[in-house]
N, C-alpha and C positions, 0 to 999 in steps of 0.2 A: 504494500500500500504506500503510495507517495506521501512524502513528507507533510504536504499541506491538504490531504484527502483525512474526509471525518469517516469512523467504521458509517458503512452502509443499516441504511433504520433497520431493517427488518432480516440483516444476514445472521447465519452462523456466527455464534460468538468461536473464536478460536479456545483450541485446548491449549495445553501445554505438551511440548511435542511435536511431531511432524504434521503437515495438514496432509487430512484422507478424500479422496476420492474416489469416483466412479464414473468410468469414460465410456460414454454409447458409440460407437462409429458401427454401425448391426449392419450385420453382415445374415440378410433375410434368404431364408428357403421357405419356401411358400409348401412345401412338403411335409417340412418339420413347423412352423410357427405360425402356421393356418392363414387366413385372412389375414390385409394388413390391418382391419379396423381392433383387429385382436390383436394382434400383432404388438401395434402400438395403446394399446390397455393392457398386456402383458410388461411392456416400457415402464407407462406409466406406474402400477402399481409396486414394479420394484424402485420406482423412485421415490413412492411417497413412504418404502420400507428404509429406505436410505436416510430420510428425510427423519422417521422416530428415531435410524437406531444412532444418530447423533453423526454422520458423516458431514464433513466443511463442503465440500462442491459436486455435484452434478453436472456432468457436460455432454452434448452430444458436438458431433461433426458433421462439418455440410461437406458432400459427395452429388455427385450428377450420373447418370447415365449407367448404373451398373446396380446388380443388387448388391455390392459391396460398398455400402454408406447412401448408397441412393435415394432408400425408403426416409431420409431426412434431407429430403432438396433443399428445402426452408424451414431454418431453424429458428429466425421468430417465430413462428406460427406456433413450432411445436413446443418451444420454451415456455412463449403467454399460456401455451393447455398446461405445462408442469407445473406454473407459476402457481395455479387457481388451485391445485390441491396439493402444493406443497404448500410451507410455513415457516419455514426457517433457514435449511439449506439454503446453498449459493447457486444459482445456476447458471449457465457456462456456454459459450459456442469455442469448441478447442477443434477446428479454427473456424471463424466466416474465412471463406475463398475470397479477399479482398480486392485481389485485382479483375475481377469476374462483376466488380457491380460497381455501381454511382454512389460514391462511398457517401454523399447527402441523404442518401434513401436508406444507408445502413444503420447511419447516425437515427435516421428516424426511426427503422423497426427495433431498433435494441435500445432506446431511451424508449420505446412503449413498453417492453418488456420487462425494462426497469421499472417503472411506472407502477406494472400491472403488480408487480411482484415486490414491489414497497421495499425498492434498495438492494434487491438480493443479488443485480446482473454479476457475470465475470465476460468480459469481452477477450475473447483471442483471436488473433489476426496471424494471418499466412503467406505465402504465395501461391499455394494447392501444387497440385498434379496436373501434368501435361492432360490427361485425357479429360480432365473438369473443362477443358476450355474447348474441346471438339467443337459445341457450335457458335463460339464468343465472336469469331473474327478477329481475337485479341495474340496478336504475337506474344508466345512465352517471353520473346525476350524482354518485352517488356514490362515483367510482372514485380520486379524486383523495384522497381520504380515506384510502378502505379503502387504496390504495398505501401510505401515511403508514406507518399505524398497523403495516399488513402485517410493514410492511421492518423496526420496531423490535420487532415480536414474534419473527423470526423472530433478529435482533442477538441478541435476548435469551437463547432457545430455545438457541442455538448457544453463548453465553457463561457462561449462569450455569447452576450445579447446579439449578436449580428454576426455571419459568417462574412469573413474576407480573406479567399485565399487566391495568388495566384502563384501558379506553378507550369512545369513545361507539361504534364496529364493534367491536369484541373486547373478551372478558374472558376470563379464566384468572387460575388461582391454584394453586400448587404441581405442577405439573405438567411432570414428568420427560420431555424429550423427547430419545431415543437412534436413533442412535450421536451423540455428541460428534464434529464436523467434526476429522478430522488437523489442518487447518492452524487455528494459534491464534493471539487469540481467536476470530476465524472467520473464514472467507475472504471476499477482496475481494468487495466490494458496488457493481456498476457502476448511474446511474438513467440511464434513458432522459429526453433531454428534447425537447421543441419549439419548442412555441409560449408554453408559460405559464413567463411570468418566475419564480412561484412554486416551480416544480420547482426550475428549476436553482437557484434561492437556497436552496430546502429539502435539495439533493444537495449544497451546498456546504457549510453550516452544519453537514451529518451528517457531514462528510471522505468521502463518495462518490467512488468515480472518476465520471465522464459519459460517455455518446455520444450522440451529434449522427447526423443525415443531410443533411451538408450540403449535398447536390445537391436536396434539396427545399426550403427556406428559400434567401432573398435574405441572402448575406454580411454585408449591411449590417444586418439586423435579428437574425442568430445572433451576431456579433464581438458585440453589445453584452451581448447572452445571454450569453455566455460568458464576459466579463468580470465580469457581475454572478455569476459561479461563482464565479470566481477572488476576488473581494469578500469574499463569503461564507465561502471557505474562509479568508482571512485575517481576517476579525472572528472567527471561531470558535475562531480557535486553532490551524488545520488549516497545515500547510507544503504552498501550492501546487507546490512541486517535485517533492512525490512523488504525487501525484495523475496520472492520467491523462487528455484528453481524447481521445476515438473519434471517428475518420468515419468510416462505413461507404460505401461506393463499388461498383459493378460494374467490375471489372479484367478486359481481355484484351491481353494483350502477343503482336504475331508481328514478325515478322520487318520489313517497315516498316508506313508509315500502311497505305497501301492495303489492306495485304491484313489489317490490324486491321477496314478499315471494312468489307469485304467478306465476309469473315467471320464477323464478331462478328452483324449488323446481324440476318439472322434469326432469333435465338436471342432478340434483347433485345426483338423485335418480340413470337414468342411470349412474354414476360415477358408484356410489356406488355397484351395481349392478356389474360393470366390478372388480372393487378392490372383490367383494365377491367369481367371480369366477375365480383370480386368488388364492384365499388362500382359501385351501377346508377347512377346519376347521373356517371359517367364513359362518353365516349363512342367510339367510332374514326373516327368520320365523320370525314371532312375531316384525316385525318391527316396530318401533314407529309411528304413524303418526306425532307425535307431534317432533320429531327428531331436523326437519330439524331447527323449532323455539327455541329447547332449544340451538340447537348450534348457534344461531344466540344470543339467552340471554347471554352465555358466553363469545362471540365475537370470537370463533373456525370460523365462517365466515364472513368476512369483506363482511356485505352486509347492503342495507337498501337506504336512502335516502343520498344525496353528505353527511348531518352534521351529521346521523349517521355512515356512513361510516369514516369519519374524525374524529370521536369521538374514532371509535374503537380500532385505530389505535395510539393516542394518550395514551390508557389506555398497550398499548401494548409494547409503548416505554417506559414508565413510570414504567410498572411492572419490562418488563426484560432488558431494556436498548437495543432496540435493534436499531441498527443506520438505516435499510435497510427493505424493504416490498419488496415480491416476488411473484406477484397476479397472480393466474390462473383466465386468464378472460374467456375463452376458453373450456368448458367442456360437455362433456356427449351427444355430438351429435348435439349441438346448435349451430342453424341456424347462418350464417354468416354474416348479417345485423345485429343480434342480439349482436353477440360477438363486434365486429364494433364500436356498439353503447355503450354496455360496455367501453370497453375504452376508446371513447372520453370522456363519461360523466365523469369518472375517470381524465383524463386530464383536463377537463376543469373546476371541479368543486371539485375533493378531490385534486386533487395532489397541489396547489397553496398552503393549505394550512396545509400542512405536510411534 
């Protein structure tokens, strides 16, 4: 939270300890998770379990054209529905696809979403995936830009009585954009980073909070990423203490190893399965059977028994410093008593102690 930001009226008070969450990008089979209208009342209801059993953030992600994140094109829409029967949680777009829209129209749906939801937003911003922008007209190359410009027009939009930005993607000049966000000057602003040094130095210099996925990058070239955050935010002025960083992870906690890996393993398969065929140059041949255990050896998944699960997560804060966990408990078609039970056991048996 920036230096001159008041907590939001109606969010998550923090604990002490790591901030928890729980990350939707649903990855839908219309085989296994019935209708979408079920589908997402299946969503919703584990969110307002999220929401008793004391977790800080809920987030979904905006995806286009695939069932892998699709079934959330628009995630105002679906936010303002989580808003209205949740109460306290924080809820979350990790990311809007920013260079994909008129960042005055973004400013406007997610200050309604704050609105609706009395302080609770978390805004995260990106540059997405190549295949999000299939039918934009929008040159990737230009997305690293349009994020830039996006994120300060939208600061502004939220802050000042009158929008006036001009820049070489957007111009405006006097331009009233309502409702005013509850939470002031305007709610938390998380960037997505990766691979470009330049993000995270441009997220640190703005007092951004970050998220990482750090089961996809080698530790050894995200720690240094991630320092050059922490760099940033102290040249700028920014107090890295109150800054947040995110890893987002797939969580399933049972009872011991075993029956995490026996369990868990077809659901992550169907994931995997739908990530393959959104990226055609990604393949299944020659799959590893043994895959799903070596990721579990490196801890790319926060799965196993509540103390390995706790464990994981500890070597995670410890490697990259990261203040915040952002668990897909929710994946590949899995049964809804099952996800349920995910994250109570989550709550009731890792989260105490992390």
């Amino acid at each position: 939270m920036a230096e001159n930001q008041q907590p939001a009226v109606g969010a998550a008070p923090r604990r002490r300890g790591m901030r928890l969450g729980a990350h939707y990008l649903p990855t839908y089979i219309a085989a296994l998770d019935g209708p979408v209208p079920e589908f997402y009342g299946h969503l919703f209801q584990q969110m307002e379990e999220l929401d008793a059993l004391g977790f800080d953030d809920v987030w979904v992600t905006e995806h286009h054209f695939y069932e892998y994140g699709g079934t959330i094109s628009a995630p105002p829409v679906f936010l303002a529905a989580a808003a209205r029967t949740t109460h306290r949680i924080n809820i979350g777009v990790a990311i809007s696809i920013l260079p994909l829209h008129d960042p005055v129209r973004v400013a406007e749906a997610y200050a309604m979403v704050d609105a609706i939801s009395n302080g609770r937003l978390q805004l995260g911003v990106g540059r997405g995936n190549q295949p999000d922008f299939a039918s934009s007209g929008i040159p990737y190359e230009e997305t690293a830009r349009r994020l830039q410009e996006g994120t300060e027009v939208i600061r502004r939009a939220w802050s000042d009585d009158e929008l006036s930005f001009h820049g070489e993607m957007f111009d405006f000049e006097g331009i009233r954009v309502l409702p005013k966000p509850v939470h002031r000057p305007h709610p938390p602003i998380w960037v997505a980073a990766s691979r470009s040094d330049d993000t995270f130095r441009w997220a640190g210099r703005n007092g951004f909070n970050l998220m990482t996925l750090p089961y996809s990058q080698d530790p050894a070239v995200l720690g240094p990423a991630i320092q050059n955050y922490r760099d940033a935010l102290v040249e700028a002025g920014h107090d890295p203490a109150s800054r947040e960083i995110l890893g987002k992870f797939h969580i399933y906690v049972a009872d011991t190893a075993e029956a995490a890996i026996q369990e868990a393993r077809p659901y992550l398969n169907n994931y995997r399965d739908l990530v393959d065929a959104r990226s055609p140059r990604r393949t299944r041949e020659g799959r590893d059977p043994r895959a799903y255990e070596a990721q579990l050896a490196v801890g790319n998944i926060i799965a196993g028994d509540p103390k390995q699960c706790v464990d994981i997560i500890h070597r995670w804060r410890e490697k990259l410093g990261l203040t915040t966990i952002s668990g897909t408990f929710h994946f590949g078609g899995m049964p809804q008593e099952m996800a349920l039970k995910n994250i109570r056991l989550f709550a009731e048996q890792v989260m105490p102690y992390v």
